[in-house]
C-alpha positions as CSV (number, residue, x, y, z in Angstrom):
1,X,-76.7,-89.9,-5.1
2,X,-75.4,-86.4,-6.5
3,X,-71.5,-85.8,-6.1
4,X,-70.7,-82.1,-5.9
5,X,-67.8,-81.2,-8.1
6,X,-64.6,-80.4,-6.4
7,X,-64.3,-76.9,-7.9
8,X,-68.2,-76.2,-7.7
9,X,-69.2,-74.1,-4.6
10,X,-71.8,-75.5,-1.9
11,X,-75.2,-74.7,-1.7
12,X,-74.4,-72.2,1.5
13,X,-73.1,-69.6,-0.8
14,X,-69.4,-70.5,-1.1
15,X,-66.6,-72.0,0.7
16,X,-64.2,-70.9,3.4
17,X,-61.4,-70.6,1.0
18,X,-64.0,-68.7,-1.9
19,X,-65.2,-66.5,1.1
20,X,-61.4,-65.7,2.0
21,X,-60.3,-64.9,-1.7
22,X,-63.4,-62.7,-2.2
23,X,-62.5,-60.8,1.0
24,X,-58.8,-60.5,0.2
25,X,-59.6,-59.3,-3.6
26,X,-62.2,-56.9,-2.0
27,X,-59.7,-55.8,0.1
28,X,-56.7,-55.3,-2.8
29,X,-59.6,-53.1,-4.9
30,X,-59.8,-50.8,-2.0
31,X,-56.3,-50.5,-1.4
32,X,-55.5,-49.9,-4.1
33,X,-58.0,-47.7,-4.9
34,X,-56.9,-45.8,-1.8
35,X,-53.9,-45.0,-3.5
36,X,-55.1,-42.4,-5.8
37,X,-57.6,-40.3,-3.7
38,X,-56.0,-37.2,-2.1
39,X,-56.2,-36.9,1.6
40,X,-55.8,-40.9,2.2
41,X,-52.9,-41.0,0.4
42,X,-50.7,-38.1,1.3
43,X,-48.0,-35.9,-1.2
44,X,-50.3,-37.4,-4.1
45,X,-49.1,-34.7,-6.2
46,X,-45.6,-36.2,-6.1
47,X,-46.7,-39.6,-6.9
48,X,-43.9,-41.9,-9.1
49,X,-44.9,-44.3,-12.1
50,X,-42.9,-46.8,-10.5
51,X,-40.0,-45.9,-8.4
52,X,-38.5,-46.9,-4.7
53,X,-38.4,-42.9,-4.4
54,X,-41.7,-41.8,-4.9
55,X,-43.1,-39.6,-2.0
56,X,-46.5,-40.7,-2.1
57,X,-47.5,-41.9,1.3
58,X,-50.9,-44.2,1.6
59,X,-52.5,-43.5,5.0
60,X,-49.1,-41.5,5.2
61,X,-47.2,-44.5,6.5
62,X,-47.0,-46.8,3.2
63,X,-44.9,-45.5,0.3
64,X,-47.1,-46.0,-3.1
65,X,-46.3,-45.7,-6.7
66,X,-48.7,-45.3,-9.8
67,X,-47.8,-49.2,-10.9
68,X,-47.9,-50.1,-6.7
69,X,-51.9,-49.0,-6.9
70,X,-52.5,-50.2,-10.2
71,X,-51.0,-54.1,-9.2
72,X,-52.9,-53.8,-6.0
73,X,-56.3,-53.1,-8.2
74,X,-55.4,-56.3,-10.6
75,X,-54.5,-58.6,-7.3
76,X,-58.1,-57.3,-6.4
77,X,-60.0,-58.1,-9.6
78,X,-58.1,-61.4,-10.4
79,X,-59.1,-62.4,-6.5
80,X,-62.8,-61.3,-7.0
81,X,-63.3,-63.1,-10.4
82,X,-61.3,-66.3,-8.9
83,X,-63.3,-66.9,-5.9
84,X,-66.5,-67.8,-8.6
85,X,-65.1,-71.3,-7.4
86,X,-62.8,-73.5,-4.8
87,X,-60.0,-74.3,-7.3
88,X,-59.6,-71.0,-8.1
89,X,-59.9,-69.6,-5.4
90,X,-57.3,-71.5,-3.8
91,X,-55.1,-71.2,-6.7
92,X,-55.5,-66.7,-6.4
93,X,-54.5,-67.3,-2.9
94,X,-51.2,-69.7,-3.2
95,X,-50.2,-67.7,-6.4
96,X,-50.9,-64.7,-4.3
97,X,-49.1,-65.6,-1.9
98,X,-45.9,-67.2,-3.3
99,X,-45.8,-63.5,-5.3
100,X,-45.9,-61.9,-2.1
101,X,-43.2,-64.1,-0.9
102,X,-40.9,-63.5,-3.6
103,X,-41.5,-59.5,-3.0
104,X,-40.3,-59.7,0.5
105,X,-37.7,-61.3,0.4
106,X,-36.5,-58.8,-3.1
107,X,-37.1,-56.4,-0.5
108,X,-34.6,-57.6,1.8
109,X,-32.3,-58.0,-0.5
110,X,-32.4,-54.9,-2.2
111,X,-32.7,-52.7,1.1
């Protein structure tokens, strides 16, 4: 009888959870991506390093920064390379989480 290891993925091509963090770190890349192409991301020109100020507008609702893009493209490759397998997989998308927990409520506090 052959036991699968717990962080191996099934034969079908990869778990829910791997199938989630894949789509979620696919989604990050193109984000962030977005970010720096003119046209998607409007005032470009007046983008900010990193700043609450800059004027840089993705799909010209979402204010972006030069670090904003470039954290978005990491959460996107860190998601992509941890979905290989369950464990970490899961682990991208608690971590991933929690950080995006602690943003929002920074965000609250600092609004």
């Amino acid at each position: 009888m052959s036991h699968a290891r717990f962080d191996e993925a099934p034969a079908s091509g990869g778990s829910a959870v791997q199938k989630a963090a894949l789509t979620v770190g696919v989604l990050f890349l193109v984000i962030g991506g977005f970010g720096f192409i003119p046209g998607v991301t409007a005032n470009l020109g007046s983008i900010a390093l990193a700043s609450h100020h800059s004027e840089a507008m993705l799909f010209g609702i979402f204010q972006v920064s030069i670090v904003h893009n470039i954290i978005h493209l990491m959460f996107g490759v860190t998601g992509m390379a941890m979905a290989r397998t369950v464990h970490g997989a899961q682990r991208n998308l608690l971590l991933g989480g929690a950080s995006y927990l602690v943003l929002f409520v920074y965000g609250l506090l600092v609004s």
